[in-house]
C-alpha positions as CSV (number, residue, x, y, z in Angstrom):
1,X,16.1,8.9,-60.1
2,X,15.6,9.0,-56.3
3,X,16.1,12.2,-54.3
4,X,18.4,10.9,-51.3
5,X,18.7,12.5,-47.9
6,X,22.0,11.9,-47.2
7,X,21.4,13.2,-43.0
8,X,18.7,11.2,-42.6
9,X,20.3,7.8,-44.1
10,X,23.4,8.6,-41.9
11,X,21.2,9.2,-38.9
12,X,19.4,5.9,-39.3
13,X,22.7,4.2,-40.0
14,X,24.5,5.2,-36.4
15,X,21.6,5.9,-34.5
16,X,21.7,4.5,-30.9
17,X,19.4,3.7,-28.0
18,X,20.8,5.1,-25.0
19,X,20.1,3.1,-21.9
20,X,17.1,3.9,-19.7
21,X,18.8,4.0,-16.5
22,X,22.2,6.7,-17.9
23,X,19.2,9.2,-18.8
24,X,18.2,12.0,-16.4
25,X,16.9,15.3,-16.0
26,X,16.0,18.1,-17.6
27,X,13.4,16.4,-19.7
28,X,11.1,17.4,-22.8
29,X,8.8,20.0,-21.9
30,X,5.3,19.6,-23.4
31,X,6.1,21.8,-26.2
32,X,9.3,20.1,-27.3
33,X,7.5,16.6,-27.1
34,X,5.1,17.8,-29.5
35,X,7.0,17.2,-32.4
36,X,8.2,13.9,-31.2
37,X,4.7,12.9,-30.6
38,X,3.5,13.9,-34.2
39,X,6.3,12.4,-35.7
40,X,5.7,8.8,-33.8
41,X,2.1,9.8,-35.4
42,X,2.8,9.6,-38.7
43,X,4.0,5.7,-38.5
44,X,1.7,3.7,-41.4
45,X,-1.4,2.7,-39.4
46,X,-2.9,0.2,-42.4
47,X,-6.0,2.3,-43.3
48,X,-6.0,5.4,-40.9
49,X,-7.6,3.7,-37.9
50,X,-4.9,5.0,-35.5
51,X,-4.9,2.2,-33.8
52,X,-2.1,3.5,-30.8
53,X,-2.9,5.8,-28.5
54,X,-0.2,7.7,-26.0
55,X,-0.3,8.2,-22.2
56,X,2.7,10.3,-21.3
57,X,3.9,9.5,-17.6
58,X,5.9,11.6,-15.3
59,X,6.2,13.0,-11.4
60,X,4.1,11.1,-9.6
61,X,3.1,8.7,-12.0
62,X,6.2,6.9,-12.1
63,X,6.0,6.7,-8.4
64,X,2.9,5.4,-7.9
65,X,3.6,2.8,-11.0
66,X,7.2,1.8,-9.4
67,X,5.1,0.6,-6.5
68,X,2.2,-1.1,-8.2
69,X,4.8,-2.8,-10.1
70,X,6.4,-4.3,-6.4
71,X,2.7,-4.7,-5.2
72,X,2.0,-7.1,-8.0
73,X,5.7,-9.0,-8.4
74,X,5.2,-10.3,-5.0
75,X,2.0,-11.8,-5.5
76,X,3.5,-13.6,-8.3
77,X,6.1,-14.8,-7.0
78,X,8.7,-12.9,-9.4
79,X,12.6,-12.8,-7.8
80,X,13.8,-10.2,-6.4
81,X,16.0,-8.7,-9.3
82,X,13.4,-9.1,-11.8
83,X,11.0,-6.9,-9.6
84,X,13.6,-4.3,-9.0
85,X,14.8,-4.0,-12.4
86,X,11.2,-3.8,-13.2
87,X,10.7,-1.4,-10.7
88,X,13.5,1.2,-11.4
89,X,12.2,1.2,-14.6
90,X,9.6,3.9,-13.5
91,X,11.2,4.9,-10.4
92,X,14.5,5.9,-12.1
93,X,12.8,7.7,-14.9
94,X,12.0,11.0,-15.5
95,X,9.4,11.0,-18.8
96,X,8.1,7.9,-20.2
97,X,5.8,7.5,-23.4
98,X,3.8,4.7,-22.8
99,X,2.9,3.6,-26.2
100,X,-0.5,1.7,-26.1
101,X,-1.4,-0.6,-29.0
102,X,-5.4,-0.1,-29.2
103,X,-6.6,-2.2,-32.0
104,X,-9.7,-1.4,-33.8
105,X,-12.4,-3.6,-35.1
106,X,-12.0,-3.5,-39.0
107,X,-12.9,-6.3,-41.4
108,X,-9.9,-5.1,-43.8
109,X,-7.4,-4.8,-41.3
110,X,-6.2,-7.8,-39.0
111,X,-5.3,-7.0,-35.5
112,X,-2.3,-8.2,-35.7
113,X,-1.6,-5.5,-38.4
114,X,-2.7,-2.8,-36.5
115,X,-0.1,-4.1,-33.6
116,X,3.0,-3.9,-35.5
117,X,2.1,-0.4,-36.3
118,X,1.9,0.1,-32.8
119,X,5.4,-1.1,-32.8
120,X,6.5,1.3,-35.7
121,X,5.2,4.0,-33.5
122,X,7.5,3.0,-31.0
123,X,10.4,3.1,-32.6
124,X,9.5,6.7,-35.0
125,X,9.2,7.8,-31.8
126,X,12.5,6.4,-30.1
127,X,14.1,8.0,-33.5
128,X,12.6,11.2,-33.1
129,X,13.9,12.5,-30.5
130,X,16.9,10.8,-30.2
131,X,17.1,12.9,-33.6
132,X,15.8,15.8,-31.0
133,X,18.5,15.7,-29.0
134,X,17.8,13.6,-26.1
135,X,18.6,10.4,-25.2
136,X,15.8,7.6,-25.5
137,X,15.1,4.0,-25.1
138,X,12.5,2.0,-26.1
139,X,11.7,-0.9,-23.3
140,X,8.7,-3.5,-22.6
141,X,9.1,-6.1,-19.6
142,X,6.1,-8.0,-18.3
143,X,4.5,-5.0,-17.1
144,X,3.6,-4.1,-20.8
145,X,1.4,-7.5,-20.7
146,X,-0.1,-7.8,-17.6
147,X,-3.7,-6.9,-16.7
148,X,-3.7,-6.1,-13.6
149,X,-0.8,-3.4,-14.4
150,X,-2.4,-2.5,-17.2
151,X,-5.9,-2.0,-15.9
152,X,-5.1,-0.5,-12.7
153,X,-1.5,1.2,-13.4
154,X,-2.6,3.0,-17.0
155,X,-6.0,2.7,-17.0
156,X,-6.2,0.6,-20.2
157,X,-9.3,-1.3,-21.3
158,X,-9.5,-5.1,-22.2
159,X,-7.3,-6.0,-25.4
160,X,-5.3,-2.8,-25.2
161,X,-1.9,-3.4,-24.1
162,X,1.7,-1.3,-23.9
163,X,3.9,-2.1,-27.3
164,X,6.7,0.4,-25.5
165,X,7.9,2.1,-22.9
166,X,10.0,4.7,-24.7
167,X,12.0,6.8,-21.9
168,X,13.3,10.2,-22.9
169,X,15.7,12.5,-21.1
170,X,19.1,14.3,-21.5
171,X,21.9,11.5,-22.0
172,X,24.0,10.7,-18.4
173,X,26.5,8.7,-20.6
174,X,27.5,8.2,-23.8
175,X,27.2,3.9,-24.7
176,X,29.6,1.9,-26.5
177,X,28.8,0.8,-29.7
178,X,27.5,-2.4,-29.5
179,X,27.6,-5.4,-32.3
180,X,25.4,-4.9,-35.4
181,X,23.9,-7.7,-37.0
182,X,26.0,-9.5,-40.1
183,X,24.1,-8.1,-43.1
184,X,25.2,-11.4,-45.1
185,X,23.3,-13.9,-42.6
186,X,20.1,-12.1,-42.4
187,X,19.3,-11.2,-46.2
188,X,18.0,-13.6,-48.9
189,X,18.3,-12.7,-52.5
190,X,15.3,-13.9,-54.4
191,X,15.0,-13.7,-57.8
192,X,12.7,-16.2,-59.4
């Protein structure tokens, strides 16, 4: 007979992203992102290779990425409220886990195995410390692709790239709940 956690099921089951741009200041400190860290850690990485890495961005940082990200838009031609949404994204924030999927060569485990555990980090993560305390969103946009961002913004080396932006800070505004999938439309039964 299984031993249930009945906090942690009723966590998972209301849990809620709050939106990037309602969170604010004060912030994790190091210490109290630790834990969130560890526990984004522990997401199954298909043979220990640990293939995620995390750059944690703040102060000046976000700056200097909220302008690289104009700086690049322009030259390709992206419309204005694409860039600035893209833009605020760092400007706006206060702490940002960058989530970088760094797969490693292994002959047992595919690549593309090793980048949905990069996701699965993301999202332990996101659950921490909303289960912390703070507010946190998990975001991407074409910044999380590009090379030149990702070369020159993070530092990031040729087949690396970001699988999430999580944001973390103290919730500005509590969101409305927002429609959950209809459980009978995404599940198939199969028996034989």
């Amino acid at each position: 007979m299984p031993d249930p956690n009945p906090q942690a099921m009723e966590f998972l089951l209301t849990r809620r992203s709050r939106p990037a741009k309602t969170l604010t200041t004060p912030v994790p400190t190091r210490h109290q992102l630790g834990p969130i860290l560890q526990a984004g850690a522990r997401s199954p990485d298909h043979g220990k290779l640990e293939p995620w890495r995390f750059i944690v961005l703040q102060g000046g940082a976000l700056t200097r990425l909220a302008g690289l990200v104009v700086e690049l838009a322009s030259g390709r031609g992206l419309d204005e409220d694409k860039t600035d949404k893209a833009r605020r994204q760092f400007a706006d924030a206060a702490l940002v886990v960058a989530v970088v999927s760094s797969p490693v060569n292994s002959e047992k485990i595919p690549a593309r195995e090793q980048m949905l555990s990069a996701g699965a980090v993301c999202l332990a993560v996101l659950n921490a410390a909303l289960a912390s305390g703070w507010g946190a969103n998990w975001l991407t946009g074409w910044m999380a692709h590009d090379p030149a961002f990702l070369h020159r913004g993070l530092g990031l080396t040729d087949g690396e790239f970001v699988a999430g932006f999580v944001h973390v800070g103290t919730e500005g505004a509590v969101p409305p709940e927002r429609p959950r999938p209809d459980m009978g439309t995404i599940i198939d039964w199969v028996n034989d």
